[in-house]
N, C-alpha and C positions, 0 to 999 in steps of 0.2 A: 699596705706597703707599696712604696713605687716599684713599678717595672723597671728595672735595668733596660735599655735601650744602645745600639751601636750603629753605626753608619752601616746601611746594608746598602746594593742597588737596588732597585725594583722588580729587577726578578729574582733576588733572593727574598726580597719583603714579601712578594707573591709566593716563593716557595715554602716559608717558612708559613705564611699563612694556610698554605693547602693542610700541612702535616699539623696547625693548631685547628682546623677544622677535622680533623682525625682521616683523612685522604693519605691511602698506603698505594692505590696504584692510579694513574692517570693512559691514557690513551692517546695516541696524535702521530702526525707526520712532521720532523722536526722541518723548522722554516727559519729562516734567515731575520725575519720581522720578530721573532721574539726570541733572537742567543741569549741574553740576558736571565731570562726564564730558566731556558738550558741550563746556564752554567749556574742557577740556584737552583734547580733540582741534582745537579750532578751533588753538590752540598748537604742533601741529604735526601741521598740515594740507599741508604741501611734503615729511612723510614718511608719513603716512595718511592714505588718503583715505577718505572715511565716504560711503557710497552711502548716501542717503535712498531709501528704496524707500516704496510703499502700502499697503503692509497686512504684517505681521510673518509672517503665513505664505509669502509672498515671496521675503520677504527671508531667513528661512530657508532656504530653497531654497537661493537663490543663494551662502549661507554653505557648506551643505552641497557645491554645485558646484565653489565657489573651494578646500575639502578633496580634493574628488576628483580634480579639475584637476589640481592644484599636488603634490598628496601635505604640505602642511601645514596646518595647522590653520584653517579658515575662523573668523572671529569673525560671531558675531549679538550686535548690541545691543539690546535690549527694554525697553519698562516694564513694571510690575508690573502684574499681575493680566490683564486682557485682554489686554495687550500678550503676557506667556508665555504663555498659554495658545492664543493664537491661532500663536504660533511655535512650539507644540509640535512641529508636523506633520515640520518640518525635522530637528527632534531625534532622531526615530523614523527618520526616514531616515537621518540619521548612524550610529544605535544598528545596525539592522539590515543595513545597508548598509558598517560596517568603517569610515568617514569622521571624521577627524580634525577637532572642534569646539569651538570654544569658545563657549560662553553666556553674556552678561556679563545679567542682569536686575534692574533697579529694586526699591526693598525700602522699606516704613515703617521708619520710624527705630526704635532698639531701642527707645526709651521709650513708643513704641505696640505693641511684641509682643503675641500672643497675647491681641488683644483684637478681634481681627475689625476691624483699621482700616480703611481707606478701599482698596481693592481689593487687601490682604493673604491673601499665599497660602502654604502652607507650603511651598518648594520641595523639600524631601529628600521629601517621601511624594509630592509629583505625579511629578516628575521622576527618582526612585527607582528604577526598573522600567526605564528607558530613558535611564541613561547610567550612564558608567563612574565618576564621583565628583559629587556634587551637594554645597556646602559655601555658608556666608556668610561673610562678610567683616567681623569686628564690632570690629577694630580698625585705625583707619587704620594704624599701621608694620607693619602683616601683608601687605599690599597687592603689595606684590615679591612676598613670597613665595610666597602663595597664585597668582599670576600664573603663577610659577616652576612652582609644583607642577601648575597645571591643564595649563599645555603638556607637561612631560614624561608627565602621566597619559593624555591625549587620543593623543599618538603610539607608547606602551610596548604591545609586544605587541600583540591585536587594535587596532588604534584603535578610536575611539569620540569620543559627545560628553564633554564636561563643562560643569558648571553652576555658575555663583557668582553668587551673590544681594547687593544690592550694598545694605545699608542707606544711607537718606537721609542720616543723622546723619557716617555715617563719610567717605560723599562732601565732606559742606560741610566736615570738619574739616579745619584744617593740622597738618602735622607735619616734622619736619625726618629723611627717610628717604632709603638711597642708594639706587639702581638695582640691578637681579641682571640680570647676563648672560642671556645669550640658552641657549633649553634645548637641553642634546644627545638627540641620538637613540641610543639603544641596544636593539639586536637580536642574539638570538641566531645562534647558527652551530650548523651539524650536528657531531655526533663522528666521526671517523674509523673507527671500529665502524660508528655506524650507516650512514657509506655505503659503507662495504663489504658488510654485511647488505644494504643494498640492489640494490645490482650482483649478488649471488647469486641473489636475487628475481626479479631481471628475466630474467636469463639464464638462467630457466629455462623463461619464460613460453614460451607457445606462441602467445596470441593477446592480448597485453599493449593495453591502452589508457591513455591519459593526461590527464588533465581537470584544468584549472588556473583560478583564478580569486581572487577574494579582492581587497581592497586591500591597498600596500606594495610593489608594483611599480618598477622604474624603466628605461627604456628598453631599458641595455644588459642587463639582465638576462631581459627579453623578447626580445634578437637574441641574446642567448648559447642561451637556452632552443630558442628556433627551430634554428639552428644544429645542434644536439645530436639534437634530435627529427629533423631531415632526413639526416645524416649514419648513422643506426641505424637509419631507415626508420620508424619509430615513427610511430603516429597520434596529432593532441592536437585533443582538444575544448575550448572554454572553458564556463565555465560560466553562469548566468544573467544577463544583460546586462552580460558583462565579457568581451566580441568583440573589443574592440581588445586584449586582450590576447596574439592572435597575429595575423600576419600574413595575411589569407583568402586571399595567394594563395601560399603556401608550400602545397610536394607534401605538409609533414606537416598541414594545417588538415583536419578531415573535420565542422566545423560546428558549432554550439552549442547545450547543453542545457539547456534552457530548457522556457519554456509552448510547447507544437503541436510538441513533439521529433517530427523526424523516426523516423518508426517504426522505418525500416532502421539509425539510428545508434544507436536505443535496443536494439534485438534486437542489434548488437556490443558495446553495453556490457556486458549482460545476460549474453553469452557470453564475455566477457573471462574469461582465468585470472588475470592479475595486473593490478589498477586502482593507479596511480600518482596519487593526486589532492595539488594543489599549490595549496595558498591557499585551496581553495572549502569550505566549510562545512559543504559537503552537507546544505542546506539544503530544504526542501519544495519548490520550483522546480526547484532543479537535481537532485533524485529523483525526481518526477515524484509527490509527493505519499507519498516513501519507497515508491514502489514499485520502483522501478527497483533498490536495492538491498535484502537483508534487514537486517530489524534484530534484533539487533546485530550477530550475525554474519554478515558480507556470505559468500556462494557465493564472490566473488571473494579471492583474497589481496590485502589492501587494502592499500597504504602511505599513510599520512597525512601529509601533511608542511604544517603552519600555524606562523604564526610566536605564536600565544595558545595556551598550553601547555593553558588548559580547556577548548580545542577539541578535542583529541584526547580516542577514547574517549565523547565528549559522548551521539552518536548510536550510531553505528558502532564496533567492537571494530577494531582496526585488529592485522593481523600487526608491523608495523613503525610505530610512530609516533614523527616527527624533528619536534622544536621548532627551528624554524631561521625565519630573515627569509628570504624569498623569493629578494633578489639573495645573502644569500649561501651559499644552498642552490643554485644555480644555479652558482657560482661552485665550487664544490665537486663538484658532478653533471660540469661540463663537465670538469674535473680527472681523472674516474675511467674509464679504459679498460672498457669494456663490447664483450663478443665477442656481434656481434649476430647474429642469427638469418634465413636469404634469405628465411623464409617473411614476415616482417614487412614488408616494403618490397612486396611483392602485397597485403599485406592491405589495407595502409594505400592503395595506389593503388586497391582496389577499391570504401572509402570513400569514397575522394577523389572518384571516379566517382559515387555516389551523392550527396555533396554538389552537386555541379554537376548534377545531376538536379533535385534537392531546389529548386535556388533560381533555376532559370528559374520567371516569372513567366510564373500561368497565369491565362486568360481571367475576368473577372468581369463580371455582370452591369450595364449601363449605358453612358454615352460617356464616361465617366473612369476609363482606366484604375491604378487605384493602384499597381499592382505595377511597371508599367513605367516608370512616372513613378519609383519607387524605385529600378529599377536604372540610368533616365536620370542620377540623382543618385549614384550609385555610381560610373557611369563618368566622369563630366563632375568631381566635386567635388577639388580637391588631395588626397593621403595624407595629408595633416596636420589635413583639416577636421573639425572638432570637429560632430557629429552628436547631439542630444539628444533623448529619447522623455520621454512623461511614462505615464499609464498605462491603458490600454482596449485592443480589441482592434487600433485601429486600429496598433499596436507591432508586429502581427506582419509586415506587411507588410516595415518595417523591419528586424528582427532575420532574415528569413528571406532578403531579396532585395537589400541593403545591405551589400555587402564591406567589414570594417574591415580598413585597410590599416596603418596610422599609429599610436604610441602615444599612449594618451590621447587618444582620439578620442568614442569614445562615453560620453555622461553619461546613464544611466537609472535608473530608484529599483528596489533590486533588490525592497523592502518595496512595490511598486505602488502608491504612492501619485500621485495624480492630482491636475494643476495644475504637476507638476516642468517639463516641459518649455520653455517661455517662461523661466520665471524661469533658469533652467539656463546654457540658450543668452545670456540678458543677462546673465550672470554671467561667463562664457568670452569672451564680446566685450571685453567691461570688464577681464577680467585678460590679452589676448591679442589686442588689435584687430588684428594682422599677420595672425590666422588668421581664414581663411572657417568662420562658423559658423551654421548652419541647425536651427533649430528643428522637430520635428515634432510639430504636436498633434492631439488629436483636437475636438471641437466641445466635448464635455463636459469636459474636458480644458483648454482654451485657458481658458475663461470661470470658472473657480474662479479664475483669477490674472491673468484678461486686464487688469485696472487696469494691471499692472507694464510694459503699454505705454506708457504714461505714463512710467515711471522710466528705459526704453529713451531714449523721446525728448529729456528733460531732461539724460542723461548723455552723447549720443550715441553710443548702440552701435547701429551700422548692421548688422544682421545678420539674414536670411531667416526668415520664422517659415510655415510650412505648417498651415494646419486643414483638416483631414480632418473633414467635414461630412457624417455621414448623417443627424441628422437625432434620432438615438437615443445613449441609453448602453448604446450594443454590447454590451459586455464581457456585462453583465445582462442585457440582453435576451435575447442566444442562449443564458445560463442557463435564464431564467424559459422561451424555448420547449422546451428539456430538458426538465425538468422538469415543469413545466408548462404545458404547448401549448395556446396558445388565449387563455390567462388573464393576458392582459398588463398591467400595469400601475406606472404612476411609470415608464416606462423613456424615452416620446415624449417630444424636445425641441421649442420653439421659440424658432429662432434667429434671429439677427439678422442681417443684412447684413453680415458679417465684413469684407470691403473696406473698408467705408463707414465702419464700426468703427474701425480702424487709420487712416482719412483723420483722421475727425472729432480727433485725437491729434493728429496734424502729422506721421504716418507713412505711406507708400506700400501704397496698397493695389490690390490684385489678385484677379481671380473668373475659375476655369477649370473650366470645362463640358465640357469636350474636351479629349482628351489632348493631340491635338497642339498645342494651345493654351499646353500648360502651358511649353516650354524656352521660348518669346519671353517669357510673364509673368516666368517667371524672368529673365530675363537684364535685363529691365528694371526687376524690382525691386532686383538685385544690383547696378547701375547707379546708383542713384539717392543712394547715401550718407546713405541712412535707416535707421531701422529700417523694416523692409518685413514686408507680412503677403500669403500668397496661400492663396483660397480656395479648395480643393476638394470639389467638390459630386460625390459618388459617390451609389453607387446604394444604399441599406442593405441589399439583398436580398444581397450579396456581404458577407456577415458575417465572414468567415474568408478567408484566401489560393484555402483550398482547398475551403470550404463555402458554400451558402446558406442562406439564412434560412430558405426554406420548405424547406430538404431538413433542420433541424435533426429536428425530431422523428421520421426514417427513420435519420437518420444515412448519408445517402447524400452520397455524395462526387460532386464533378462532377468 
């Protein structure tokens, strides 16, 4: 049957098309270069809702969270010129990060092209390098389309962002266009070779390890994986801030490989005979700067298994590399009888023994303890609670003494970009108010995005935000004392009254000086049906879980 069709403009043909791709909330700073847009979203606003956020790198963010969350595609809406550029930041974390996005950007009309108009930018060379298809939109009846094609491009194989540049002209135009369905997802599968070749692999290993990570996950394929991995005895690590991706208290979890890798889990990797890695990139974090494996050819017999076909081989020569989606590579693994080996199920409980070593919280200098306050929050938060880091040192605390229990719990930039964490956590409230979500930030950290407490309070997402306050931009500092000892500088902050900060907004603010201080501020600010912010004032001489500041240039461990 034909489609009914009616004159729309172009920005209701755009808005109507967001809501046929199944898009309920969108992200942006509204601009002047696409009202159009606007005023076809205001038309159906009872099935999308448009977060007005403060500032485009923000609202980025929380486009990039709402991908990570959900596993579809977050939308950012922007204008042109300062408005993209300032939402770059979000983009880059999609790109590096595997995060399904859509970029919708304001554009001069075609008849000002290439003429340096009024904050005109070329989006295919800025945005070129860091997404998966960067395109314009230079006729209104292409509008479906291009819609159609950016969602199926954004969730095919690796995700990623995409870009469409929206000229002036083609917004105000009417045209009489019908609607395209909503996109499917399509992922591959393993061949029945490859996972037989793979079970030969395995069952031959002697000291086999497993490391999974990546996005394109989905619950049950994360309890089928678990499952598998405890039934064989098998150790699994995740890889750089992708922890919720197993359960930390299943017998097979032995920890995550990340920044401050545990040394005892790194010397197992290093001595694995066959490494099974599942999703993760094997990216400069989760190798520890490619050292942790050779390049290209690993000592380990490697199996690759990513569902982006140019991931394999990229880095690493891999014995075995399976282009497969993740659930249904897992789907296929749990299928395949494996005669497993007694010596694996010691191995793995002697890791196991080391992670719980690993992640008791140890002594830091001052009357706030961080580390315990993190495992206060480990023990005390539901399975389900949505946990977000943004990027400095103050992350390690969390990734090291912080059990993800839950899928889709933790939201961290795996690209360490700084200011994620707020915006993250407001993005997770807003798509999921049912779930307790807590924000962790650092001081330098909070205040690149602190405005977006404002967009918390306006929208009401009531949800915990933590500043971890020494005072310093940590991360740097205990480089520049590496490095160079003595010779400090640009790294001292001065900060503000954080509590006072979050009041002055019309949000619940909190300041803890002592540890035991902190569960009563918590519980009162979790209480109050705000957004809440609580300040922790540490000591900066505790630079690291496990170092201080003045042992940096001996490199003495306390």
């Amino acid at each position: 049957m034909q489609q009914q069709v009616k004159m729309r403009h172009g920005g209701r043909i755009l808005a109507d098309a967001l809501v046929s791709q199944g898009v309920t909330m969108a992200f942006g700073v509204p601009g002047e270069s696409f009202l159009p847009l606007l005023d076809g979203l205001h038309d159906v606003r009872d099935k999308l809702a448009f977060i007005s956020c403060r500032q485009e790198g923000g609202a980025s963010y929380m486009a990039e969270a709402y991908g990570k969350l959900t596993g579809r595609p977050g939308v950012l809406v922007v204008t042109r010129g300062p408005g993209a550029t300032n939402g770059a930041v979000g983009v880059h974390t999609a790109f590096q990060d595997s995060t399904p996005m859509i970029v919708l950007i304001g554009q001069v009309s075609n008849e000002m092209a290439e003429r340096e108009a009024f904050q005109e930018i070329d989006y295919r060379r800025m945005y070129g390098p860091m997404a998966k298809w960067v395109a314009q939109i230079d006729r209104i009846e292409r509008i479906p389309e291009f819609i159609s094609r950016a969602f199926h491009t954004a969730m095919a194989g690796r995700p990623g962002p995409v870009v469409l540049a929206l000229p002036e002209d083609v917004l105000f135009a009417e045209a009489a266009v019908a609607d395209v369905r909503s996109h499917r997802l399509v992922r591959p599968a393993p061949t029945a070779q490859a996972m037989h070749q793979l079970v030969g692999v395995l069952e031959t290993a002697q000291q086999p390890m497993v490391i999974v990570g990546g996005s394109g996950w989905n619950s049950l394929a994360r309890r089928r994986l678990q499952t598998w991995a405890e039934a064989n005895g098998l150790p699994v690590c995740t890889s750089f801030r992708r922890q919720d991706l197993m359960d930390a208290g299943s017998s097979s979890y032995v920890g995550d490989v990340g920044i401050a890798l545990n040394s005892k889990l790194a010397q197992r990797i290093k001595q694995s005979d066959v490494l099974l890695v599942v999703g993760a990139r094997l990216g400069e974090m989760t190798t520890q700067g490619y050292t942790l494996l050779d390049v290209p050819q690993t000592r380990q017999r490697l199996v690759h298994v990513h569902v982006g076909a140019e991931e394999l081989g990229k880095v690493y020569l891999p014995e075995l590399a399976i282009n497969s989606g993740y659930p249904e590579f897992i789907d296929a693994l749990a299928a395949m009888p494996l005669r497993a080996n007694a010596q694996w199920a010691l191995q793995t409980a002697a890791a196991r023994a080391d992670y719980a070593e690993w992640t008791a919280p140890l002594r830091m200098p001052g009357q706030v303890q961080y580390g315990e306050i993190v495992r206060w929050l480990s023990e005390q938060l539901p399975d389900d609670a949505v946990l977000t880091t943004g990027a400095g040192n103050f992350t390690g605390w969390v990734h090291r003494h912080f059990a993800c229990t839950g899928s889709r719990t933790q939201l961290g930039p795996t690209n360490g970009s700084m200011g994620y964490s707020y915006c993250s956590a407001l993005a997770a409230k807003l798509i999921a108010p049912e779930r307790t979500v807590v924000a962790v930030c650092g001081d330098g950290d909070f205040l690149m995005n602190g405005q977006e407490i404002a967009t918390a309070v306006q929208h009401g997402a009531a949800f915990v935000a933590l500043v971890v306050n020494n005072g310093i931009y940590g991360s740097i500092r205990m480089h520049q004392e590496r490095h160079y000892p003595g010779r400090v500088i640009g790294t001292a902050l001065h900060n503000p009254d954080f509590a006072a900060y979050a009041r002055a907004f019309g949000a619940h603010g909190e300041t803890v000086e002592q540890t035991e201080e902190f569960a009563s501020a918590y519980e009162r600010a979790s209480a109050s049906n705000r957004p809440a912010l609580i300040e922790l004032r540490i000591d900066p001489e505790g630079i690291t879980p496990s170092m201080t500041l003045s042992g940096i240039n001996g490199s003495r461990k306390r």
